[in-house]
N, C-alpha and C positions, 0 to 999 in steps of 0.2 A: 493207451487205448481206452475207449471208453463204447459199453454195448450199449446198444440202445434199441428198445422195440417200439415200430411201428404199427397203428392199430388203427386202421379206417376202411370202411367197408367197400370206397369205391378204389377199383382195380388203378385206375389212369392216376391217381392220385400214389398209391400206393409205387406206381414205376415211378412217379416224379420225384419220389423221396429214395429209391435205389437209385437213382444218375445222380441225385444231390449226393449222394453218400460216396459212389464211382469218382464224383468229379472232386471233390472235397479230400479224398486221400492220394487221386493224382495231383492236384494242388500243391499238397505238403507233403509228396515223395515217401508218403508213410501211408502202415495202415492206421490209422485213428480211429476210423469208426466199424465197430460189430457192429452188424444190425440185421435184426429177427422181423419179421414182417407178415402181422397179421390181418383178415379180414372181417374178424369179429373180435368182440368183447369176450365172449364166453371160452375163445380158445385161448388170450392173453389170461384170461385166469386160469385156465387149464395148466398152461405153463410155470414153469419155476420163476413166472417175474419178480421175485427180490433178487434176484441176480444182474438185474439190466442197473444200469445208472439213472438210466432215463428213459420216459415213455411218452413218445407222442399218441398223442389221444383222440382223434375225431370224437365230437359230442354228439352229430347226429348222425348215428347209427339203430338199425333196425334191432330191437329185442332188449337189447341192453345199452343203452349210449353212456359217451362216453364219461360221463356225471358219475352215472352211477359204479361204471368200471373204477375209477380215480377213486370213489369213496370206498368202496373194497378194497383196493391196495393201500388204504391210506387207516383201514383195519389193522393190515396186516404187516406196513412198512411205512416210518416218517420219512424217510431216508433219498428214498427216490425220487429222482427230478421229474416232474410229471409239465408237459406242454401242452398244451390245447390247440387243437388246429381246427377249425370251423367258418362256415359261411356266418354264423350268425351271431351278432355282434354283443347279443343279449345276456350273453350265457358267460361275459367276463366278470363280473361281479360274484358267480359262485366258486368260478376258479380259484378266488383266496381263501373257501372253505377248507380247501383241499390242499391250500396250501402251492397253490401251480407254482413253475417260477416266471411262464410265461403264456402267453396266449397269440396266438397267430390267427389272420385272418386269411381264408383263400381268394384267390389260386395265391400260392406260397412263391416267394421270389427264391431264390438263389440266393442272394446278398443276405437277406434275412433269415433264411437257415442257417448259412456261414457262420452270422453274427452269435447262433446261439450255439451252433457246436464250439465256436473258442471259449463263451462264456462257459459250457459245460467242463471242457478242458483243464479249462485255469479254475473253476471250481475243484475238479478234483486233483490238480496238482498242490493246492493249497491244502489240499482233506489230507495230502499224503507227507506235506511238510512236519516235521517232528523238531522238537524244542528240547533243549536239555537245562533244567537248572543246575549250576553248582553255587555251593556256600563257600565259603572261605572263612574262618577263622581269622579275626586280627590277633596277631602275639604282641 
């Protein structure tokens, strides 16, 4: 399972990514995805977000967008998968300041969230795979 918080100021936007997330674990007969759902930047920092895996980000948001929310978390956590979700095409070149792993443009499909909750997935089933060295001695 992997949590993820949502952070975009418009409402309509906001439902379209809770039936992505509804139809995404009826999908795969599982729950997979947490997910927290906010409508501003200031209450995502409010929160405990080094706890989510991943945070989608709308960039343009009133007070604080979502730039400057990514570079605050990215203060206080390397860690976190941060995606950008935006009208405006401009704003993909700062996304590698912050280190995004992606950027989306709106209105968001379906196919194309999918594609990035397996990446997120198999990202952290890879974080969780463990390795053992042993030595051997030749006699």
């Amino acid at each position: 399972m992997i949590k993820i918080a949502f952070c975009d100021n418009e409402k309509e936007q906001l439902s379209l990514f809770k039936n992505f997330c509804l139809q995404y674990n009826k999908e795969h007969n599982d729950l997979l995805i947490n997910a927290t759902f906010y409508d501003n930047g200031f209450d995502l920092m409010e929160s405990n977000f080094s706890s989510f895996d991943a945070i989608f980000l709308d960039i343009d948001m009133p007070m604080m967008n979502g730039m400057e929310v990514a570079e605050k978390i990215r203060d206080n956590n390397e860690d976190i998968n941060l995606i950008f979700i935006t009208m405006i095409a401009n704003y993909a070149i700062k996304g590698y300041k912050v280190k995004a792993l992606d950027y989306i443009l709106k209105p968001v499909p379906y196919f194309e969230f999918s594609l990035i909750i397996d990446k997120l997935l198999l990202k952290k089933s890879k974080e969780k795979e463990q390795y053992f060295l042993i030595q051997a001695k030749n006699n």
